[in-house]
N, C-alpha and C positions, 0 to 999 in steps of 0.2 A: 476437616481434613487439612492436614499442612503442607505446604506447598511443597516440602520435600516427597512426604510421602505423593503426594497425585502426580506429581511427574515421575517418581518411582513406577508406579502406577501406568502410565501411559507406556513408559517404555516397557515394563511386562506385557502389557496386553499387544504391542508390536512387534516387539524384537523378533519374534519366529514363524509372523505371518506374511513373511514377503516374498517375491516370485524373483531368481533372477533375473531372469528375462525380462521383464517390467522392468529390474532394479536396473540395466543393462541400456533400455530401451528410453527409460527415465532422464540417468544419468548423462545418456547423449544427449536429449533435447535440450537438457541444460548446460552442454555446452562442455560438461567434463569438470563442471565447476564444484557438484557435491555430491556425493556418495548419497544414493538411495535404499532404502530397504523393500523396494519393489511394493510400495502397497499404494496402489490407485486411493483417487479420494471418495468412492463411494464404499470401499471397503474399510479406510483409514474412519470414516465417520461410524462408520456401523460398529467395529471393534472400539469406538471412546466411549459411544453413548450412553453408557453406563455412569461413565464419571461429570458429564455434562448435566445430569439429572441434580437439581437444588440442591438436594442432600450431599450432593457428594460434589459441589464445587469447593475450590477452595477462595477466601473471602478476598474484598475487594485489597485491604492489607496485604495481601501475600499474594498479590497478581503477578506485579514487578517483579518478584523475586522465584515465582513459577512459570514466568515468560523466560526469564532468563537463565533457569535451569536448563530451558527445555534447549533456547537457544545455542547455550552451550553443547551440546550434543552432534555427533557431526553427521547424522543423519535427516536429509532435508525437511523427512516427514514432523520430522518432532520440529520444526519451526512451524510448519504446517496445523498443529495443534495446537502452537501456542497462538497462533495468529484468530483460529477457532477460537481460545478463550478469551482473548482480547475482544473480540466481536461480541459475548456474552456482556462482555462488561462496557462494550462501549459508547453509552448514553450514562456508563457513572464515572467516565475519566475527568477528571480536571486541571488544570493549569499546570500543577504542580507534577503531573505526570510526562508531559511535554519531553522532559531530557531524558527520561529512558526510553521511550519511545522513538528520540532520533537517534538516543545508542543501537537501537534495532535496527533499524536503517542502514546505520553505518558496520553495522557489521555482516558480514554474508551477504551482501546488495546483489540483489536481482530483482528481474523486475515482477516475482511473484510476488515476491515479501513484501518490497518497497511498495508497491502500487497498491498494496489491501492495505498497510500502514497508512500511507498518506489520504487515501481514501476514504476510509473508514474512522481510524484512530484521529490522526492531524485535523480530519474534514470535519467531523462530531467535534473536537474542541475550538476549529476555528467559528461554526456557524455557531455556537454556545457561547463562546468566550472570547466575542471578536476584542474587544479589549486589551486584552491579557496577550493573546496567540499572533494576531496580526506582525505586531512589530517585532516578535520573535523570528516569525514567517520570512520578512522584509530582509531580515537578516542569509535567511538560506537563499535568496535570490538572487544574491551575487556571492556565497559561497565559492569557495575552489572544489566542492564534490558537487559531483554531475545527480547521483543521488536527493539531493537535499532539492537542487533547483529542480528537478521534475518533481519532488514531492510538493513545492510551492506553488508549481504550475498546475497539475492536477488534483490540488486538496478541494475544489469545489466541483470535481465532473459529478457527483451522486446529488448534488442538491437539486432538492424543487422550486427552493423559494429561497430570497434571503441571500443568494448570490452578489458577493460584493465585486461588479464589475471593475471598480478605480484597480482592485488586488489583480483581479485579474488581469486586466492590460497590463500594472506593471508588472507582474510573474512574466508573461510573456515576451516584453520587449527586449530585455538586456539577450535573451538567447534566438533573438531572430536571428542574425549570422551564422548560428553556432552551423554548426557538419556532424554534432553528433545526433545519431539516430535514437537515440531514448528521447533527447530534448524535441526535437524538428517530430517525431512522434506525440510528446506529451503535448506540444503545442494544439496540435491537430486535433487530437481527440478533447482537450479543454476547448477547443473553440466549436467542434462538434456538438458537444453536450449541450454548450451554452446556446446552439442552435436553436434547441427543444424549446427552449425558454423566449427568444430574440433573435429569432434569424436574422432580422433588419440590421442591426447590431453586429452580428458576426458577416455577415454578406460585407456593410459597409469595411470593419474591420480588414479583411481581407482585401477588398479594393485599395483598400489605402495602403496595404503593407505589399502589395501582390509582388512588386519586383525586388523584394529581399527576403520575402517567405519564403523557404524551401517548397520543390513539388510537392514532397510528402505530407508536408503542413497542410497546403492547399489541399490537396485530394480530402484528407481526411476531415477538414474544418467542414467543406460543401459536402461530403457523403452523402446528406440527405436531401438534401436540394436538387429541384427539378428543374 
Protein backbone atom coordinates (compact mmCIF):
# COMPACT_ATOMS: atom_id res chain seq x y z
CA UNK A 1 0.00 0.00 0.00
CA UNK A 2 1.54 3.43 -0.61
CA UNK A 3 2.01 5.83 1.58
CA UNK A 4 -0.42 8.07 0.00
CA UNK A 5 -3.03 5.85 -0.23
CA UNK A 6 -2.84 4.66 3.90
CA UNK A 7 -2.88 8.04 5.03
CA UNK A 8 -5.78 8.54 2.58
CA UNK A 9 -6.95 5.70 4.30
CA UNK A 10 -6.63 6.69 7.96
CA UNK A 11 -8.13 10.01 7.28
CA UNK A 12 -11.36 8.08 5.71
CA UNK A 13 -11.79 5.84 8.45
CA UNK A 14 -11.69 9.16 11.00
CA UNK A 15 -12.92 12.11 9.51
CA UNK A 16 -16.80 11.46 10.59
CA UNK A 17 -16.17 9.50 13.81
CA UNK A 18 -15.63 12.24 16.08
CA UNK A 19 -17.74 13.58 19.13
CA UNK A 20 -17.65 17.44 19.60
CA UNK A 21 -17.64 17.39 22.85
CA UNK A 22 -14.56 15.27 23.14
CA UNK A 23 -13.18 17.50 20.16
CA UNK A 24 -14.11 20.63 22.60
CA UNK A 25 -13.08 18.90 25.68
CA UNK A 26 -9.59 17.59 23.78
CA UNK A 27 -8.81 20.76 22.40
CA UNK A 28 -8.77 22.45 25.89
CA UNK A 29 -6.55 20.10 27.43
CA UNK A 30 -4.15 21.01 24.98
CA UNK A 31 -4.15 24.12 25.67
CA UNK A 32 -6.17 25.54 22.34
CA UNK A 33 -2.97 24.62 20.55
CA UNK A 34 -4.70 22.01 17.84
CA UNK A 35 -7.90 21.26 16.57
CA UNK A 36 -9.37 17.70 17.30
CA UNK A 37 -11.67 15.46 15.65
CA UNK A 38 -13.08 14.34 19.08
CA UNK A 39 -11.97 10.63 18.85
CA UNK A 40 -10.45 9.29 22.08
CA UNK A 41 -7.42 6.76 21.76
CA UNK A 42 -9.17 3.59 22.48
CA UNK A 43 -11.65 4.40 19.64
CA UNK A 44 -8.73 6.06 17.32
CA UNK A 45 -6.92 2.46 17.64
CA UNK A 46 -10.08 0.43 17.11
CA UNK A 47 -11.21 2.27 13.74
CA UNK A 48 -7.00 1.93 12.28
CA UNK A 49 -6.59 -1.66 13.14
CA UNK A 50 -7.42 -2.73 9.98
CA UNK A 51 -4.47 -0.89 8.31
CA UNK A 52 -1.95 -1.85 11.09
CA UNK A 53 -2.47 -5.47 10.04
CA UNK A 54 0.98 -6.66 7.88
CA UNK A 55 -0.80 -6.60 4.84
CA UNK A 56 -1.78 -3.48 4.75
CA UNK A 57 1.20 -1.55 6.34
CA UNK A 58 2.97 0.51 4.28
CA UNK A 59 6.84 -0.33 3.93
CA UNK A 60 9.73 0.83 5.90
CA UNK A 61 10.50 3.10 2.47
CA UNK A 62 7.60 5.14 2.60
CA UNK A 63 7.27 5.62 6.53
CA UNK A 64 9.00 9.06 6.30
CA UNK A 65 6.86 10.16 3.87
CA UNK A 66 3.50 8.63 5.52
CA UNK A 67 4.52 10.16 8.83
CA UNK A 68 4.63 13.27 7.30
CA UNK A 69 1.54 13.21 5.37
CA UNK A 70 -0.20 12.49 8.24
CA UNK A 71 1.76 15.19 10.14
CA UNK A 72 0.68 17.61 7.65
CA UNK A 73 -2.85 17.49 8.62
CA UNK A 74 -4.18 19.76 11.08
CA UNK A 75 -5.94 17.45 13.12
CA UNK A 76 -3.98 16.06 16.26
CA UNK A 77 -5.42 12.69 15.91
CA UNK A 78 -3.67 11.96 12.65
CA UNK A 79 -0.25 12.86 14.36
CA UNK A 80 -1.41 10.40 16.80
CA UNK A 81 -1.49 7.75 14.11
CA UNK A 82 1.49 8.55 12.74
CA UNK A 83 3.36 8.38 15.95
CA UNK A 84 1.25 4.54 16.10
CA UNK A 85 3.17 3.80 12.99
CA UNK A 86 6.49 4.92 13.89
CA UNK A 87 6.18 2.53 17.11
CA UNK A 88 5.50 -0.50 14.49
CA UNK A 89 8.53 0.36 12.93
CA UNK A 90 10.64 1.36 15.66
CA UNK A 91 13.40 -1.41 16.31
CA UNK A 92 13.90 -0.94 12.02
CA UNK A 93 14.89 2.92 12.26
CA UNK A 94 18.37 3.78 11.64
CA UNK A 95 20.71 6.62 11.69
CA UNK A 96 19.75 8.02 8.72
CA UNK A 97 16.33 8.51 9.91
CA UNK A 98 17.35 10.64 12.74
CA UNK A 99 16.60 14.35 10.81
CA UNK A 100 13.05 13.56 10.04
CA UNK A 101 12.28 12.43 13.12
CA UNK A 102 13.61 15.87 14.72
CA UNK A 103 11.64 17.52 11.95
CA UNK A 104 8.71 15.85 14.00
CA UNK A 105 9.61 17.35 16.97
CA UNK A 106 9.94 20.54 15.74
CA UNK A 107 6.98 20.86 14.26
CA UNK A 108 3.56 20.87 16.38
CA UNK A 109 5.86 20.40 19.80
CA UNK A 110 3.92 19.22 22.50
CA UNK A 111 4.56 17.16 24.79
CA UNK A 112 2.39 14.25 23.53
CA UNK A 113 4.23 14.06 20.35
CA UNK A 114 7.73 15.14 21.42
CA UNK A 115 7.85 12.77 24.57
CA UNK A 116 6.64 9.20 22.35
CA UNK A 117 9.34 10.71 19.73
CA UNK A 118 12.11 10.98 21.92
CA UNK A 119 11.14 8.05 23.85
CA UNK A 120 10.56 5.75 21.66
CA UNK A 121 11.92 6.72 18.15
CA UNK A 122 15.43 9.03 19.32
CA UNK A 123 15.71 6.28 22.62
CA UNK A 124 15.64 2.94 20.05
CA UNK A 125 18.33 4.69 17.91
CA UNK A 126 20.30 6.00 20.61
CA UNK A 127 20.64 2.62 22.72
CA UNK A 128 21.26 0.81 18.99
CA UNK A 129 23.41 3.36 17.39
CA UNK A 130 25.12 5.00 20.24
CA UNK A 131 27.87 5.87 17.69
CA UNK A 132 26.17 7.45 15.20
CA UNK A 133 23.14 9.18 17.59
CA UNK A 134 25.11 10.34 20.58
CA UNK A 135 27.09 13.19 19.23
CA UNK A 136 23.97 14.18 17.27
CA UNK A 137 22.21 14.22 20.75
CA UNK A 138 25.11 16.30 22.31
CA UNK A 139 24.24 18.82 19.86
CA UNK A 140 20.30 19.22 20.96
CA UNK A 141 21.67 19.74 24.51
CA UNK A 142 22.54 23.23 24.21
CA UNK A 143 20.23 23.84 21.32
CA UNK A 144 18.02 27.26 21.35
CA UNK A 145 14.59 24.72 21.26
CA UNK A 146 13.45 23.76 24.68
CA UNK A 147 12.00 20.70 22.57
CA UNK A 148 15.22 19.08 21.44
CA UNK A 149 16.92 19.62 24.93
CA UNK A 150 14.02 17.67 26.84
CA UNK A 151 14.22 15.21 23.93
CA UNK A 152 18.05 14.61 25.03
CA UNK A 153 17.11 14.58 28.50
CA UNK A 154 14.51 12.05 28.25
CA UNK A 155 15.77 9.77 25.22
CA UNK A 156 16.90 7.03 27.97
CA UNK A 157 13.66 7.15 30.74
CA UNK A 158 12.29 3.39 28.83
CA UNK A 159 15.68 1.61 29.05
CA UNK A 160 16.54 -1.41 31.05
CA UNK A 161 19.84 -1.88 30.52
CA UNK A 162 22.59 -0.06 28.55
CA UNK A 163 21.86 3.40 30.01
CA UNK A 164 24.77 5.71 29.18
CA UNK A 165 24.92 7.58 32.44
CA UNK A 166 28.17 10.24 31.25
CA UNK A 167 24.87 11.23 28.49
CA UNK A 168 22.81 11.54 30.90
CA UNK A 169 24.37 13.76 33.49
CA UNK A 170 25.40 15.84 30.70
CA UNK A 171 21.59 16.12 29.08
CA UNK A 172 20.83 17.30 32.49
CA UNK A 173 23.46 19.76 33.72
CA UNK A 174 23.52 22.78 31.21
CA UNK A 175 19.32 23.02 32.21
CA UNK A 176 19.66 22.72 35.88
CA UNK A 177 18.96 26.69 36.23
CA UNK A 178 16.49 26.71 33.59
CA UNK A 179 12.42 27.90 35.07
CA UNK A 180 11.08 26.07 32.25
CA UNK A 181 8.63 23.46 33.34
CA UNK A 182 8.99 20.96 30.38
CA UNK A 183 12.84 20.97 31.26
CA UNK A 184 12.85 21.21 35.43
CA UNK A 185 9.98 18.23 34.55
CA UNK A 186 12.09 16.21 31.98
CA UNK A 187 14.98 16.33 34.44
CA UNK A 188 12.77 14.86 37.22
CA UNK A 189 11.34 12.17 35.60
CA UNK A 190 14.97 11.02 33.73
CA UNK A 191 16.42 10.94 37.13
CA UNK A 192 13.37 8.96 38.28
CA UNK A 193 13.66 6.29 35.81
CA UNK A 194 17.25 5.97 36.37
CA UNK A 195 16.17 5.36 40.00
CA UNK A 196 14.76 1.95 38.99
CA UNK A 197 18.12 0.95 37.72
CA UNK A 198 20.57 3.13 40.56
CA UNK A 199 19.05 4.91 43.20
CA UNK A 200 22.54 5.28 44.81
CA UNK A 201 23.49 7.20 41.74
CA UNK A 202 20.43 9.42 41.57
CA UNK A 203 19.96 9.88 45.63
CA UNK A 204 23.86 10.85 45.33
CA UNK A 205 23.10 13.00 42.18
CA UNK A 206 20.56 14.96 43.74
CA UNK A 207 22.53 15.57 46.93
CA UNK A 208 25.08 17.16 45.08
CA UNK A 209 22.89 19.32 42.83
CA UNK A 210 20.00 19.86 45.62
CA UNK A 211 20.62 23.78 46.00
CA UNK A 212 20.26 24.52 42.18
CA UNK A 213 17.65 21.65 41.38
CA UNK A 214 14.35 23.06 40.98
CA UNK A 215 11.53 21.50 43.60
CA UNK A 216 9.96 20.02 40.76
CA UNK A 217 13.18 18.12 39.77
CA UNK A 218 13.61 17.01 43.33
CA UNK A 219 9.97 15.70 44.04
CA UNK A 220 9.91 13.86 40.85
CA UNK A 221 13.71 12.39 40.67
CA UNK A 222 13.02 10.77 44.78
CA UNK A 223 9.09 9.77 43.94
CA UNK A 224 9.94 6.55 44.66
CA UNK A 225 12.16 6.66 47.53
CA UNK A 226 11.27 5.87 51.03
Amino acid sequence: MRQEVWSFEVVELLKNEGHRADAQAMTAYMKGLFPFLGIKKPLRAALTKPLFERANLPSKAELQTTCEALWALPEREYQMVALDLIRKFERQLVPEDLPWIKALILEKSWWDSVDFLATHAVGSLLERFPAHIRPVLETWIHDPNMWLNRSAIIAQVLYRKNLDVDFLEMAILPHIPSKEFFLRKAIGWALRSHAARDPHWVHAFVEAHRAELSGLSIREALKHFR
